[in-house]
TORVOGU-972437 format. One record per residue (C-alpha): residue in one letter; x, y, z; residue number from 1. Coordinates in steps of 0.1 Angstrom, whole numbers, always signed. Layout:
<dolums>
DOLUM  fike      x      y      z  sese
DOLUM     A      X      Y      Z   NUM
...
</dolums>
This chain:
<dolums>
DOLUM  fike      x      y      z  sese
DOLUM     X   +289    -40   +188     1
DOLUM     X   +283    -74   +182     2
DOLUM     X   +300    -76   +150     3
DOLUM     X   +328    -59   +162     4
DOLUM     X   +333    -84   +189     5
DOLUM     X   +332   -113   +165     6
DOLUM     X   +351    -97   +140     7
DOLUM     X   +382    -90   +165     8
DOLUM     X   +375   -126   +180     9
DOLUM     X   +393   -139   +142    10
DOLUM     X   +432   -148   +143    11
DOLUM     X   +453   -126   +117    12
DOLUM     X   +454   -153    +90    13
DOLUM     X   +415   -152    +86    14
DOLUM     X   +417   -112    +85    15
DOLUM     X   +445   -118    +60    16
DOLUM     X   +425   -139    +41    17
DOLUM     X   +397   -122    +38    18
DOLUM     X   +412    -86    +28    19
DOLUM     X   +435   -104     +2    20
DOLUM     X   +410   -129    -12    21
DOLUM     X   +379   -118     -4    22
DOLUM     X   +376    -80     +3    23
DOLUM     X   +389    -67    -31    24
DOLUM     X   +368    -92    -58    25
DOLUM     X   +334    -86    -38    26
DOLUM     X   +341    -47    -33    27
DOLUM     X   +343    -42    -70    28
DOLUM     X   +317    -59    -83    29
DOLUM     X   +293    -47    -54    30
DOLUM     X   +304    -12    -62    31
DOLUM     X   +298    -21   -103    32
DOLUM     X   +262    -36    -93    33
DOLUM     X   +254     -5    -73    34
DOLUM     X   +267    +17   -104    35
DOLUM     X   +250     +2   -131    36
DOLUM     X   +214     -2   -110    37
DOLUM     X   +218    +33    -97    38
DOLUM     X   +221    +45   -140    39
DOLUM     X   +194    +25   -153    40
DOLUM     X   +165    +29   -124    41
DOLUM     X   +173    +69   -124    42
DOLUM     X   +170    +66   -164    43
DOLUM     X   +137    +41   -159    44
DOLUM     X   +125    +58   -132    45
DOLUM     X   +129    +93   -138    46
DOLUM     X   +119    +91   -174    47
DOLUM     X    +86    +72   -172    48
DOLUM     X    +75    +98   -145    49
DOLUM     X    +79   +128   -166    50
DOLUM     X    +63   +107   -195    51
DOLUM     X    +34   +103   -178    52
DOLUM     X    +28   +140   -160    53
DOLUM     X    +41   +159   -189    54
DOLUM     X    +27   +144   -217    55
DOLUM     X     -7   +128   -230    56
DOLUM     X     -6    +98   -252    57
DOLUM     X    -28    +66   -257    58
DOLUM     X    -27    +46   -224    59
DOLUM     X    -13    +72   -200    60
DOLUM     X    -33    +64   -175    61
DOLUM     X    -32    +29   -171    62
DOLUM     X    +10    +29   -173    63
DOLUM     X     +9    +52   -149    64
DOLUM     X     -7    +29   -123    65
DOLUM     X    +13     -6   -143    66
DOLUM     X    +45    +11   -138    67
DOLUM     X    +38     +3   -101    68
DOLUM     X    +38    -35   -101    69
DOLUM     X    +70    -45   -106    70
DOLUM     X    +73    -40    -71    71
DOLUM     X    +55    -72    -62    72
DOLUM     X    +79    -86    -78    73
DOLUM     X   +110   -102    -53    74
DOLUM     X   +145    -93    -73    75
DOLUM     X   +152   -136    -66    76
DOLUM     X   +125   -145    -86    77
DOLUM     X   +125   -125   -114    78
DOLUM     X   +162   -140   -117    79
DOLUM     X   +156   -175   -118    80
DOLUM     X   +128   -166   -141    81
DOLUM     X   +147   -149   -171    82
DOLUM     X   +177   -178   -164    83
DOLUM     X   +150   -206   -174    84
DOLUM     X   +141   -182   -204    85
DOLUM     X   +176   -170   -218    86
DOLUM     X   +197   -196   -206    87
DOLUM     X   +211   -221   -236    88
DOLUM     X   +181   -244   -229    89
DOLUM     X   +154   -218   -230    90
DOLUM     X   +129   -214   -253    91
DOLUM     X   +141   -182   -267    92
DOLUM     X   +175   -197   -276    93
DOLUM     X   +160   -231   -285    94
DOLUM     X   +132   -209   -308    95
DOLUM     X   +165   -188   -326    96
DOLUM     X   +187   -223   -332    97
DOLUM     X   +148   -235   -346    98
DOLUM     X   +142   -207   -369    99
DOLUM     X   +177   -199   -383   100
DOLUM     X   +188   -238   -381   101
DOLUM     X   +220   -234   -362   102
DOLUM     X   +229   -264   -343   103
DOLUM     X   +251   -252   -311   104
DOLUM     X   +262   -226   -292   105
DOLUM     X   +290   -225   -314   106
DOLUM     X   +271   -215   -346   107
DOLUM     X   +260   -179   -328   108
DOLUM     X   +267   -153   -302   109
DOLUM     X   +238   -146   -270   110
DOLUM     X   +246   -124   -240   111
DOLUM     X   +247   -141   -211   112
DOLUM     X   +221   -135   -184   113
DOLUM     X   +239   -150   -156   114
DOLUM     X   +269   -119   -155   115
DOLUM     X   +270    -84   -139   116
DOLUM     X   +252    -67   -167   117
DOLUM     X   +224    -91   -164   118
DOLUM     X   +223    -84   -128   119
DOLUM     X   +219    -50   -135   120
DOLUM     X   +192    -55   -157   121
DOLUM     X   +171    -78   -130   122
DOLUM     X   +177    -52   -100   123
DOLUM     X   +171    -24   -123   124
DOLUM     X   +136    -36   -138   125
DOLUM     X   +123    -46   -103   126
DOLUM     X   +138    -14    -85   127
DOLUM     X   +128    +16   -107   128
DOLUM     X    +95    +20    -94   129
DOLUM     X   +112    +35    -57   130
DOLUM     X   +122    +61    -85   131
DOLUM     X    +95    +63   -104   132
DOLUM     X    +72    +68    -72   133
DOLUM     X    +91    +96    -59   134
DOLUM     X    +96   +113    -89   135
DOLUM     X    +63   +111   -101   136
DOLUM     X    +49   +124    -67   137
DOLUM     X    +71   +155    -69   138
DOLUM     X    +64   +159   -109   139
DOLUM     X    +26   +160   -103   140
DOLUM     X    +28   +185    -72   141
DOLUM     X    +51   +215    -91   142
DOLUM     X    +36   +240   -100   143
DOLUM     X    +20   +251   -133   144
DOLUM     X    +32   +289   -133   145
DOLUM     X    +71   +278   -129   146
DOLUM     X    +62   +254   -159   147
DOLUM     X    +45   +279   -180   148
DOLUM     X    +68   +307   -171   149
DOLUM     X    +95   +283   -187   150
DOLUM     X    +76   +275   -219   151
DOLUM     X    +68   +312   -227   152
DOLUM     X   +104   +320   -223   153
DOLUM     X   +111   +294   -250   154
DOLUM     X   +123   +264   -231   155
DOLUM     X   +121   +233   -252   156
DOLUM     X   +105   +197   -233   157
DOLUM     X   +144   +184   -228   158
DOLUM     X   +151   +221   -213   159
DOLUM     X   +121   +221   -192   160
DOLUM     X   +123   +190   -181   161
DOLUM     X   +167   +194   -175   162
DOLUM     X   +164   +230   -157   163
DOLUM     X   +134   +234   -143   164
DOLUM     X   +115   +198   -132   165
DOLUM     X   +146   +179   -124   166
DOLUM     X   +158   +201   -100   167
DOLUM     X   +130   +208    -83   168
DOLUM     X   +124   +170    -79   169
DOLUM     X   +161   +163    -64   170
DOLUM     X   +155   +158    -30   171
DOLUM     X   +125   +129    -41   172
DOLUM     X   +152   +116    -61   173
DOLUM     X   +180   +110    -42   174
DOLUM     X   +157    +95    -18   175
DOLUM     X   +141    +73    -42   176
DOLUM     X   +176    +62    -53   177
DOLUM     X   +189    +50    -22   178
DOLUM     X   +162    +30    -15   179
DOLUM     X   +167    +12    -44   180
DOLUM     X   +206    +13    -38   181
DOLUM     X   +198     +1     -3   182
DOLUM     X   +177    -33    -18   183
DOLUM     X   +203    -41    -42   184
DOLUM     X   +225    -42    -12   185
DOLUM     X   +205    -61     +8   186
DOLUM     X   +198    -92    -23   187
DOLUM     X   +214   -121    -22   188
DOLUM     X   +193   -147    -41   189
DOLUM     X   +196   -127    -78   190
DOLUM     X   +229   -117    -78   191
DOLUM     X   +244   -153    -64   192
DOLUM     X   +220   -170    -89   193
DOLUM     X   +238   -150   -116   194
DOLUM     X   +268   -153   -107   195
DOLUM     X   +277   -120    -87   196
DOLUM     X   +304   -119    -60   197
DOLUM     X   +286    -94    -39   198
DOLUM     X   +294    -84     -2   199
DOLUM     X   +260   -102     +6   200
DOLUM     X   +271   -131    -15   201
DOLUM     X   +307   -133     +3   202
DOLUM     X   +290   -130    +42   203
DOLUM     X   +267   -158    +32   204
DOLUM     X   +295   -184    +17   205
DOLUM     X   +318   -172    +44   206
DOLUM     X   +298   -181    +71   207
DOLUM     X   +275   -211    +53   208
DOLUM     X   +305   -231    +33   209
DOLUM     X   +335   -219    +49   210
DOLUM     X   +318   -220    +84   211
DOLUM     X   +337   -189    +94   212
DOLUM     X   +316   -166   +114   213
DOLUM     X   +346   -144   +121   214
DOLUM     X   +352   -139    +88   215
DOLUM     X   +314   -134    +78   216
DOLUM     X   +318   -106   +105   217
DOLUM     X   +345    -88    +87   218
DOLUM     X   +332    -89    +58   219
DOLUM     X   +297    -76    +72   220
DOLUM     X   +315    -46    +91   221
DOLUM     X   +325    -32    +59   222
DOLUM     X   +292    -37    +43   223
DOLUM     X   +278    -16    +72   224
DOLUM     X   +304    +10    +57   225
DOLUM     X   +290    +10    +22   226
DOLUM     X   +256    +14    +41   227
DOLUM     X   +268    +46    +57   228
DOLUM     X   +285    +60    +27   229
DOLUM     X   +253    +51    +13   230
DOLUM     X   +233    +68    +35   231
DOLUM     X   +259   +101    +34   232
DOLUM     X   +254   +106     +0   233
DOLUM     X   +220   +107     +0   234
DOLUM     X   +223   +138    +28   235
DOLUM     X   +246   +149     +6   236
DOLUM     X   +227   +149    -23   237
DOLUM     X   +197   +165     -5   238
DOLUM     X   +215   +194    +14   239
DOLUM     X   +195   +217    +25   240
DOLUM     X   +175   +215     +2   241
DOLUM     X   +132   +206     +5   242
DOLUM     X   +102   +215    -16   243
DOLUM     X    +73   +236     -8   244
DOLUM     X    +42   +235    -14   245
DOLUM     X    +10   +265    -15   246
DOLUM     X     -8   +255    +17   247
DOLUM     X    -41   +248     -9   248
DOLUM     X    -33   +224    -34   249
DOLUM     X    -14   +241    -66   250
DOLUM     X    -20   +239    -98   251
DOLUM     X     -8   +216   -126   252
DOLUM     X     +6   +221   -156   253
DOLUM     X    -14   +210   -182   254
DOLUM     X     +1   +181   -201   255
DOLUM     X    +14   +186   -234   256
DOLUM     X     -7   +161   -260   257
DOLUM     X    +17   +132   -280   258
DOLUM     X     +2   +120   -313   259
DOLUM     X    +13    +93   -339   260
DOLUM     X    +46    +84   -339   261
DOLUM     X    +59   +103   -306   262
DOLUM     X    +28    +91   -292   263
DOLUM     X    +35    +57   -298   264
DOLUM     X    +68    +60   -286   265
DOLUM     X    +62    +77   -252   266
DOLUM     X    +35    +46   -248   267
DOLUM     X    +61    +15   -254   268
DOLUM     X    +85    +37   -233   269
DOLUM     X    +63    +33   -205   270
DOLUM     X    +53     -2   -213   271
DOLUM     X    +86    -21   -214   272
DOLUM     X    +94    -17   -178   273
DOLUM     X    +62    -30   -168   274
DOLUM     X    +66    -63   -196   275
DOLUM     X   +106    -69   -182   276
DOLUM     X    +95    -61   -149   277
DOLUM     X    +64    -79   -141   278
DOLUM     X    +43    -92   -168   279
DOLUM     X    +71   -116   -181   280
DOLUM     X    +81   -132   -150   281
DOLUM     X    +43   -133   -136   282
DOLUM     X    +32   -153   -171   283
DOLUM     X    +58   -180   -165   284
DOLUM     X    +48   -184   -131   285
DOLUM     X    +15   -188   -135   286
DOLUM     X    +18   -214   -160   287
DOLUM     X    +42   -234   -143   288
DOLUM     X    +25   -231   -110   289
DOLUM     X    -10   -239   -129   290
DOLUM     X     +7   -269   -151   291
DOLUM     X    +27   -286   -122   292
DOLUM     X     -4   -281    -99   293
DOLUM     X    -25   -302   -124   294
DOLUM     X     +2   -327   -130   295
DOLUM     X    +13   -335    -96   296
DOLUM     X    -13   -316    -73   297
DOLUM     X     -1   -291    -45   298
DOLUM     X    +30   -308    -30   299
DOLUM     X    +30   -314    +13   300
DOLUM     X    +56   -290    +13   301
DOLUM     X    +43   -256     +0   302
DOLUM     X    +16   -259    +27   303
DOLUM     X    +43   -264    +55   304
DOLUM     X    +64   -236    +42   305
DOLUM     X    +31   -214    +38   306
DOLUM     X    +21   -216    +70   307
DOLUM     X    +55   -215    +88   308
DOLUM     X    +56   -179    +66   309
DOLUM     X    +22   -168    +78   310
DOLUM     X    +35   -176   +114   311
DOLUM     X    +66   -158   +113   312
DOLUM     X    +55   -128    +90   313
DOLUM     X    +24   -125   +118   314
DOLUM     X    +45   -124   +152   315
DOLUM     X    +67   -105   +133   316
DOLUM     X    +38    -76   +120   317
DOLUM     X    +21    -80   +159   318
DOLUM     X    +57    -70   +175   319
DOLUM     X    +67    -47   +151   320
DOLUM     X    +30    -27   +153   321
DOLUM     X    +32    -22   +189   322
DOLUM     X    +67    -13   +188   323
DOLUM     X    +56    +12   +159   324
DOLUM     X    +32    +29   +180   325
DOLUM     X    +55    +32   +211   326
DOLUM     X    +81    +48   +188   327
DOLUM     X    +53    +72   +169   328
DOLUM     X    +38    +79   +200   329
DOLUM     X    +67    +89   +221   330
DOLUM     X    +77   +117   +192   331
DOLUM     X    +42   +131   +196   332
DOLUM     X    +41   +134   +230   333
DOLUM     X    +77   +133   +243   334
DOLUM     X    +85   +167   +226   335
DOLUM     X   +124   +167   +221   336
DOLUM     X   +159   +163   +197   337
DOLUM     X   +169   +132   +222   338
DOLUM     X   +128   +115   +215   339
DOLUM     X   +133   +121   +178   340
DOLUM     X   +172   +110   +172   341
DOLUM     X   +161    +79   +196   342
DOLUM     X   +134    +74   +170   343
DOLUM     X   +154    +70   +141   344
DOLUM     X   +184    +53   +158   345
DOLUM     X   +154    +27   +158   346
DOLUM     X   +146    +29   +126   347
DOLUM     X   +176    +24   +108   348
DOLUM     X   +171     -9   +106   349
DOLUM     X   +163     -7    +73   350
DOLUM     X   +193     +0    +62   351
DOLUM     X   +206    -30    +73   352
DOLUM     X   +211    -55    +49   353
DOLUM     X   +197    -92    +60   354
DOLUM     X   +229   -107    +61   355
DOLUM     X   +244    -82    +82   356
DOLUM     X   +219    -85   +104   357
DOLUM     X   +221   -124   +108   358
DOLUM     X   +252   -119   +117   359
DOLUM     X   +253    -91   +146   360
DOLUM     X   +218   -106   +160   361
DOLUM     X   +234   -148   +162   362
DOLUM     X   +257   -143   +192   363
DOLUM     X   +234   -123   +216   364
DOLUM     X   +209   -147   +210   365
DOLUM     X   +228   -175   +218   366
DOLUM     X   +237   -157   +244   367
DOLUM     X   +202   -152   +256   368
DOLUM     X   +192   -188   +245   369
DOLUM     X   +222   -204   +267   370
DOLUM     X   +211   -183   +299   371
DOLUM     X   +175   -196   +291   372
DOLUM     X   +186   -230   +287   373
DOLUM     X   +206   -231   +319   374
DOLUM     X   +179   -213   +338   375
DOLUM     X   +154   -242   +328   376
DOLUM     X   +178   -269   +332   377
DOLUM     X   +190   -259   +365   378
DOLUM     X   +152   -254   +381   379
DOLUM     X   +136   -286   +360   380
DOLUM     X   +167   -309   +356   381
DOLUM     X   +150   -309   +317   382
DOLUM     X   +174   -292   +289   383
DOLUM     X   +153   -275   +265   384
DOLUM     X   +176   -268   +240   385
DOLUM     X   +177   -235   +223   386
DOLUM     X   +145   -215   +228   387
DOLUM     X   +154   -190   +204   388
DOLUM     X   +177   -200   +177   389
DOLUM     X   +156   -231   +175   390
DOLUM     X   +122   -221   +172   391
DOLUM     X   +126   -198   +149   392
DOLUM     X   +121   -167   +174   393
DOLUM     X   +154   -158   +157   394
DOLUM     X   +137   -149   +127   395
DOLUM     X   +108   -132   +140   396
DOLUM     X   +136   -105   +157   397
DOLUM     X   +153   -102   +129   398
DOLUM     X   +122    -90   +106   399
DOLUM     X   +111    -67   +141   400
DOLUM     X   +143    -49   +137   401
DOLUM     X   +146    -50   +101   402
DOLUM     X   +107    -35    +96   403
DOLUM     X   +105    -13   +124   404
DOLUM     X   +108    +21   +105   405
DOLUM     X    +79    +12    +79   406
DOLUM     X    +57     +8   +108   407
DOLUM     X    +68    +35   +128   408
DOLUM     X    +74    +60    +95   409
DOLUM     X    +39    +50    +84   410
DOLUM     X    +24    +53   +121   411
DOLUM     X    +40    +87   +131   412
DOLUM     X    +24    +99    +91   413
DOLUM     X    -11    +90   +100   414
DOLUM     X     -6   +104   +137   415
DOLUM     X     +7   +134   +125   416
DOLUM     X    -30   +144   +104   417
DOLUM     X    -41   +142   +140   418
DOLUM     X    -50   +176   +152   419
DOLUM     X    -27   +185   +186   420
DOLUM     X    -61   +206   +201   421
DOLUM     X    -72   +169   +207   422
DOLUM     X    -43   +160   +229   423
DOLUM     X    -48   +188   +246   424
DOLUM     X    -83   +186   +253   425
DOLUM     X    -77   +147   +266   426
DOLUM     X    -53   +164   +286   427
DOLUM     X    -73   +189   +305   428
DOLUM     X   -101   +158   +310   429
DOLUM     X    -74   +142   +331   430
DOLUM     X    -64   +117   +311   431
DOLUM     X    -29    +98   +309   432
DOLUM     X     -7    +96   +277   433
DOLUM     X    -14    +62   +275   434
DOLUM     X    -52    +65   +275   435
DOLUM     X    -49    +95   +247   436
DOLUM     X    -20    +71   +227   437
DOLUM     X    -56    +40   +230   438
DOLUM     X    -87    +60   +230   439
DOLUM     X    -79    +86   +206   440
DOLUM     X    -48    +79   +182   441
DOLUM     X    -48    +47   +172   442
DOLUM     X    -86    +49   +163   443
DOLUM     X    -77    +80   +146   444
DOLUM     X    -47    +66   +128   445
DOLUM     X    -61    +30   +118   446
DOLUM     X    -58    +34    +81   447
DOLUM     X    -21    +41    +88   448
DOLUM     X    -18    +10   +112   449
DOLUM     X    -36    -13    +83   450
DOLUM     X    -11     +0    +58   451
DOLUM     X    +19     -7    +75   452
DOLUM     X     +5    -41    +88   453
DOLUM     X     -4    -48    +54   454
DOLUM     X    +35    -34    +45   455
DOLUM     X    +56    -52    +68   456
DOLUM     X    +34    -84    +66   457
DOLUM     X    +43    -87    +32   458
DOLUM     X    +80    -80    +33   459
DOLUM     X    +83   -107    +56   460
DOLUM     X    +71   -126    +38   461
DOLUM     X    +92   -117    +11   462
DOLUM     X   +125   -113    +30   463
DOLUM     X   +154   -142    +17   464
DOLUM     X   +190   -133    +34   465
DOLUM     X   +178   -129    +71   466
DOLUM     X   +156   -162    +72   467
DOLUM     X   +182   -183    +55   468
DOLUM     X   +206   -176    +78   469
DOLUM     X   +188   -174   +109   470
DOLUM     X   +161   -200   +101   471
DOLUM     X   +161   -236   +123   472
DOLUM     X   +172   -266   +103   473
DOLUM     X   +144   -280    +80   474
DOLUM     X   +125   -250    +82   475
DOLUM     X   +114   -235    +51   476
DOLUM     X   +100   -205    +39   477
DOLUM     X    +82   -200    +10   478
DOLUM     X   +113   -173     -1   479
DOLUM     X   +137   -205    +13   480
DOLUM     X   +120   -230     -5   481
DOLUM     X   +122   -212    -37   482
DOLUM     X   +157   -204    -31   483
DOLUM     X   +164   -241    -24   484
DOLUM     X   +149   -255    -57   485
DOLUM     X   +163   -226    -77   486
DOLUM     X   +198   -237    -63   487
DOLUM     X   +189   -275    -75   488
DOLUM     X   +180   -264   -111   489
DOLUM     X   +145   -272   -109   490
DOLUM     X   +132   -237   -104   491
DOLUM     X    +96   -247   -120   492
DOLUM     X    +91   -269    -85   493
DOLUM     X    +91   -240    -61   494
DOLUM     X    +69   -217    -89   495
DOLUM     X    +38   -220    -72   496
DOLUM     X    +58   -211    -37   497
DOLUM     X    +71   -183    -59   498
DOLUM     X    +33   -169    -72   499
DOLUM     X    +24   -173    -38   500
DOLUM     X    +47   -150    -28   501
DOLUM     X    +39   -123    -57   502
DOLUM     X     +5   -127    -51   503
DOLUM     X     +8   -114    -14   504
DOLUM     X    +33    -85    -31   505
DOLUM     X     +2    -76    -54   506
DOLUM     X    -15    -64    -17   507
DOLUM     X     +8    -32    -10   508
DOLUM     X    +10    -22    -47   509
DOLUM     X    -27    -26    -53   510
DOLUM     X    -33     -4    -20   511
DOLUM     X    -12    +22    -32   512
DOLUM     X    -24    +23    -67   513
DOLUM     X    -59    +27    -54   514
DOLUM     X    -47    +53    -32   515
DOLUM     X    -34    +75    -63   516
DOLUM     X    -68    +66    -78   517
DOLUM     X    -90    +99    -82   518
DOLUM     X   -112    +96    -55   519
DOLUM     X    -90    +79    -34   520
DOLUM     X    -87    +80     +3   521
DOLUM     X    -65   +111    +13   522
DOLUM     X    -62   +141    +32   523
DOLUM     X    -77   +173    +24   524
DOLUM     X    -60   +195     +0   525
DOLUM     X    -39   +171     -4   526
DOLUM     X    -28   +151    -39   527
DOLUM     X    -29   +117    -41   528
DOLUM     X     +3   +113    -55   529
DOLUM     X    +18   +125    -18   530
DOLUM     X    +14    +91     -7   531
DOLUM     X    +41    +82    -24   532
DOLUM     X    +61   +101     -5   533
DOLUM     X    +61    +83    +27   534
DOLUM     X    +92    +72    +34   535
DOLUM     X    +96    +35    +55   536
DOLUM     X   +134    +36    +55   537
DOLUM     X   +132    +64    +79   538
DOLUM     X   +157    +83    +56   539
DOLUM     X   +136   +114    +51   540
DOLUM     X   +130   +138    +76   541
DOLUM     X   +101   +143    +92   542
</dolums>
């Protein structure tokens, strides 16, 4: 509502403006960006899975965990990471002009990273594994007689794989798909750094340069279009359709065994996401966070912008947990289709993109933050300036509304393993709901309340367009202060802001790759690749 109201508050010549010189440019080359990442994390995603459930080769079972890991990795930093490598300055370019003695740009041809296609390529390396989880998860679970039916009927691997796994899998896939669509929508640091005109991109200079709220507003309204259409094809892509499961845990197909050359192959198939993804970008960091650390010693700023993270990622975690449990507890308890649509009216906001969210949240905090201020003044005589807006609380509401459905997805999973004879039996003791919601669930379901501390903490931490729009002046992040030195050219100043903020990524991925770990922690009869199932968007039904 609120962006509608701001939108409508704009004159005709900035709505002309903006649908003539605005609307057209950023709609195609969002809709290219979305295109191109949605072909090559399917392609990634969907092929290294079946590599590694189908098939045996040398090192299948540590890809299958590294395959992971490029989901510490923010889609901002892995962009101003391959610029310093390609760009014309770089060391690969400098090492070609060294080796074949050209002199200039002039003297040979190298694609440039800053474009749409190397946009693609950034989003699509960091973004596959939302794929790759999802599809791998539904891969390991199908059962071996529908595989081994289709083998002695004569189906070759690319049959089996085409008419028998990928169908199956669909619903995991088209869930795993928008997710990733749904990031790509939501960056704003890779795909201004090279050079792409997004809808994110135009909200942020529209508002920021152009100081034209209204305008950021339009703009934003039809991003929360593409969100729905988004969103719709998903359904859409789903239907009906779900998979099932025996009740006790199936059996799996045996994989087939890869030798020599295919062997090989399957291996540096699997590999190469994880090198573009993650181990490139994390070796550059860590030397130029270890060599300007030795040089110059940890600068007065990272600690400042550390600990204003930790502050804002922790208020933000405390909220969003309790609001978490309210939601998962009321669908337990409060049996009903208005509870459960209430439920994920509240968790769809992660669906929203930062920017958008910036956006819609500034005027009803200013609102609030003006009331506040004339409350105070008018009682004390003292103005107190803006409470919200200036503290930073602005922030902290943004990432509660943002979050909200990994804690309450993740909360309402580990609830759910909770047998209902226990409510009952509370019940007939005489106790209230909120003495069963404190003395029985969230004991019960504190592995699921670590993991979705652990989750949210860390995209906080993480999250770029929200904070740099609703941040107070001179307040830096660690994502901010990247994005700030980035913007200056010297990207090596902000890398040790940057491993800091991969390091604290590492957390979530390491959790879930020891939870897919034989001998992991997990229900019974249950595989551990069903972790990867949980969905945090709130897209999935329940």
């Amino acid at each position: 509502m609120s962006l509608a109201l701001i939108a409508l508050g704009g004159d005709a010549s900035t709505l002309e403006h903006v649908a003539r010189n605005v609307l057209p440019d950023a709609m195609a080359q969002t809709a290219m960006l979305l295109a191109g990442v949605a072909v090559l994390v399917s392609v990634v995603g969907v092929g290294t899975a079946w590599l590694v459930t189908a098939y045996r080769f040398p090192g299948r079972g540590a890809l299958a965990m590294a395959l992971i890991l490029p989901l510490a990795m923010p889609a901002y930093i892995v962009a101003y990471v391959y610029v310093e490598i390609l760009e014309p300055l770089g060391p690969v370019q400098g090492g070609l002009r060294a080796l074949f003695g050209w002199r200039s740009r002039a003297d040979y041809w190298f694609p440039e990273i800053r474009s749409l296609p190397g946009a693609v390529l950034v989003l699509g390396f960091v973004l596959y594994p939302y794929v790759y989880m999802t599809a791998r998860a539904l891969f390991s679970v199908q059962s071996a007689n529908l595989i081994e039916v289709a083998r002695t009927l004569g189906a070759r691997p690319w049959e089996l794989f085409r008419a028998v796994a990928l169908p199956l899998a669909r619903p995991a896939l088209a869930l795993g798909l928008s997710l990733a669509l749904l990031e790509t929508l939501n960056d704003i640091g890779a795909s201004e750094y090279l050079g792409v005109r997004t809808l994110t991109v135009s909200i942020y200079t529209t508002w920021v340069n152009r100081n034209s709220l209204e305008g950021a507003a339009q703009i934003a309204c039809v991003m929360l279009a593409v969100v729905a259409v988004i969103l719709w094809l998903e359904r859409r892509a789903r239907g009906a359709r779900g998979f099932t499961a025996s009740v006790k845990r199936p059996r799996q197909a045996t994989p087939l065994a890869l030798s020599g050359g295919a062997g090989f192959a399957a291996a540096l198939a699997c590999a190469l996401p994880v090198v573009v993804g993650f181990a490139i970008p994390a070796a550059l960091l860590v030397r130029e966070a270890v060599s300007r650390t030795l040089r110059k010693g940890v600068p007065a700023e990272f600690w400042h912008a550390l600990g204003l993270t930790l502050a804002y990622a922790a208020a933000a975690t405390c909220l969003v947990l309790v609001l978490g449990a309210v939601v998962a507890a009321a669908v337990r308890m409060v049996r009903g289709r208005k509870v459960a649509a209430l439920a994920r009216v509240a968790s769809l906001g992660y669906a929203m993109p930062g920017t958008v969210l910036a956006v819609g949240l500034l005027t009803p905090l200013a609102t609030v933050d003006n009331a506040l201020a004339n409350a105070i003044r008018a009682m004390t005589g003292v103005s107190p300036g803006l409470i919200l807006t200036g503290s930073g609380a602005a922030v902290v509401v943004a990432y509660t509304v943002r979050f909200l459905g990994i804690a309450a997805g993740g909360i309402e999973s580990g609830m759910s393993r909770i047998s209902t004879h226990m409510d009952d039996a509370a019940r007939t003791l005489g106790r209230r709901p909120g003495e069963i919601l404190r003395l029985i669930h969230l004991p019960l379901a504190r592995p699921a309340l670590a993991s979705a501390a652990l989750l949210v903490f860390v995209d906080a931490m993480k999250e770029l367009p929200a904070t740099l729009l609703l941040r107070p002046l001179n307040a830096d992040t660690l994502a901010t202060a990247v994005y700030a030195q980035a913007a200056r050219g010297v990207f090596e100043d902000g890398a040790l802001a940057a491993l800091a903020i991969v390091l604290a990524g590492l957390a979530p991925v390491l959790l879930m790759l020891r939870l897919s770990a034989p001998g992991g922690q997990r229900g019974p009869a249950e595989p551990a690749e069903a972790f990867a199932l949980e969905d945090p968007s709130g897209l999935a039904p329940r």
